[in-house]
N, C-alpha and C positions, 0 to 999 in steps of 0.2 A: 347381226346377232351379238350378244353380251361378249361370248366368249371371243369372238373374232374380232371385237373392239380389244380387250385384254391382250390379245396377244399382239394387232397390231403396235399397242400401248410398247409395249418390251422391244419391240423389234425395232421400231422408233429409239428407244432408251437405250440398246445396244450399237446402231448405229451411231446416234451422237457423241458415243465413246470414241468410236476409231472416226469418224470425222476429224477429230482433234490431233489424232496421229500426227507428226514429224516428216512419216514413209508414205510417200503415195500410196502406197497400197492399200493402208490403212482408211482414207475417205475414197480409193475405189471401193471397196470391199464393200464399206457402207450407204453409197449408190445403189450398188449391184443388190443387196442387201433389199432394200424400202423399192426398188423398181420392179422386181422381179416377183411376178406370182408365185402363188405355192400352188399347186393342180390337189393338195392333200386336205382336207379340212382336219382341222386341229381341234376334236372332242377332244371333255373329260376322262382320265384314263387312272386306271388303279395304281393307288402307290407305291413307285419302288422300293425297292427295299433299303435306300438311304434316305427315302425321303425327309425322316425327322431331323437328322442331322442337315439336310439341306435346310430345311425350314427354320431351324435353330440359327446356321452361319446368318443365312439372310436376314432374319426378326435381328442381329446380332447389327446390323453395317447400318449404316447412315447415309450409304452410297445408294444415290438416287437409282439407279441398274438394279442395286440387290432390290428394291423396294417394287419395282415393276417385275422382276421374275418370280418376285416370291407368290406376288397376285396373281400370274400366272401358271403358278407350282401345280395347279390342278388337271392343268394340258398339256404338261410337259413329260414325253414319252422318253425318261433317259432312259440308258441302257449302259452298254456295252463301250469298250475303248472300239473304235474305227480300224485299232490295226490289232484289237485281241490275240490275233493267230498269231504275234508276236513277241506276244508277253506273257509271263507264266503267270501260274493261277494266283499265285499268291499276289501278284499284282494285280490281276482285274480283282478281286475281293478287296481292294482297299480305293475305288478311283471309280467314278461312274461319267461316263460322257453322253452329251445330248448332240446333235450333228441337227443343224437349224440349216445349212444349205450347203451347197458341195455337187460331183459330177452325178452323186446318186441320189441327192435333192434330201430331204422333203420340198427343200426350196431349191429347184435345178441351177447350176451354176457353173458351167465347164472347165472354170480356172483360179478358181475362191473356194475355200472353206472358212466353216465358220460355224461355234457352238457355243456351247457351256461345258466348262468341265468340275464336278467336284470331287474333292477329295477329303477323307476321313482323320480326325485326328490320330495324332501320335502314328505317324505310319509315313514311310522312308520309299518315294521313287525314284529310282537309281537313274544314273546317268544314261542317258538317250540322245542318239541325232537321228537326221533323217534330211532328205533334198532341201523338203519344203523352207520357205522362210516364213518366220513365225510369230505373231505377237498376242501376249497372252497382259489383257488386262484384267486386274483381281479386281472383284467387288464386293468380296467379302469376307472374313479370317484372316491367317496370314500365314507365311509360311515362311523357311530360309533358303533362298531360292538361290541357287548356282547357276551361271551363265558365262559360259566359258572360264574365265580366270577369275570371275569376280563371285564370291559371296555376299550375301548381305539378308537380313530380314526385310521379307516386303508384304506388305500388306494393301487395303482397299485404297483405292486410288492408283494405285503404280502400276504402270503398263512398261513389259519387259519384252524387247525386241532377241530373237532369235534368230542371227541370220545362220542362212542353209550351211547344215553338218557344223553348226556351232553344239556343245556337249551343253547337256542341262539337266538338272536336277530339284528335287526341292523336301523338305522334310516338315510336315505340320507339327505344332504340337497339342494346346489342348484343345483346339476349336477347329483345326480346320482350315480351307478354303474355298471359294469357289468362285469362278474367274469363269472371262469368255476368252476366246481363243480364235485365230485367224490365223489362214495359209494361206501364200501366195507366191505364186516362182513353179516348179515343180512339185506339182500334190498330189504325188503321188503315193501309194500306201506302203507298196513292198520294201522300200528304203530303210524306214524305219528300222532301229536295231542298236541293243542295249552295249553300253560298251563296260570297258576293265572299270572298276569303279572301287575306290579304299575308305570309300566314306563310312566313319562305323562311332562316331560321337552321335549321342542322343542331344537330341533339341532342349535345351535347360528349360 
């Protein structure tokens, strides 16, 4: 089927990213990833309530990834952050995540996660850890992304390693981003949890 062609398409284009990874985990990830069935079939679905702004980051990137998810954008069920029940509201209203495999699937995977996550411009997600270890490659916008001691602007192309209970943060400003994202190590959800955070400069 058209659609189950498309979406292999991305899933393909998202594993070739973490093939490339440094960390093993990153071309497990993407094994486990293209081997593993989904038991869910993946229709067309109404769009969320970011979807323009998704569709906007992506039309925006040159990065082969943005280009296969945006073809995709019509079966992709985002939603909600994984660990919502740990973040206040004001932060899910600005961040929308899609969970493409993991221990509650759509693609089952008992020791991997792995999705899309985007985020809204001009809007500030505070500092967070959690067990997991984590690598989030952007592939489209950009944003000023904190990781541990290091600031800096990163944008499409840059994949930024997280290891477990390292602090991270990131602040868009007029466009945005949206990045795929990988766990590995302990992924587990309850860990998760904001920490003291002085960050209070706006993104120039």
């Amino acid at each position: 089927m058209v659609q189950n062609n498309i979406f292999h398409d991305m899933l393909r284009a998202i594993a070739e990213v973490y093939e490339t990874e440094a960390d093993p985990q990153g071309p497990y990830t993407a094994k486990t990833l293209l081997v593993t069935p989904s038991p869910v079939a993946f229709n067309p679905v109404l769009p969320c309530l970011f979807d323009a702004g998704i569709r906007a980051v992506l039309a925006d990137s040159t990065h082969p990834t943005a280009r296969s998810v945006l073809t995709a954008q019509n079966f992709l069920s985002w939603g909600s952050n994984p660990v919502e029940g740990n973040t206040e509201e004001s932060i899910a209203a600005m961040i929308s995540v899609l969970t493409l495999m993991g221990p509650e699937g759509p693609i089952p995977a008992p020791d991997v996660r792995l999705g899309l996550v985007y985020m809204r411009p001009e809007s500030y997600y505070p500092l967070h850890l959690h067990d997991a270890d984590e690598t989030y490659a952007i592939i489209a916008g950009r944003a000023l992304w904190t990781a541990g001691d290091d600031t800096q602007m990163r944008g499409a192309g840059d994949m930024i390693h997280h290891p477990s209970l390292m602090p991270h943060a990131f602040r868009t400003g007029s466009e945005g981003f949206l990045a795929i994202w990988r766990w590995s190590g302990d992924i587990n959800t309850h860990s998760y949890a904001f920490i003291e955070d002085h960050e209070t400069e706006l993104l120039a």
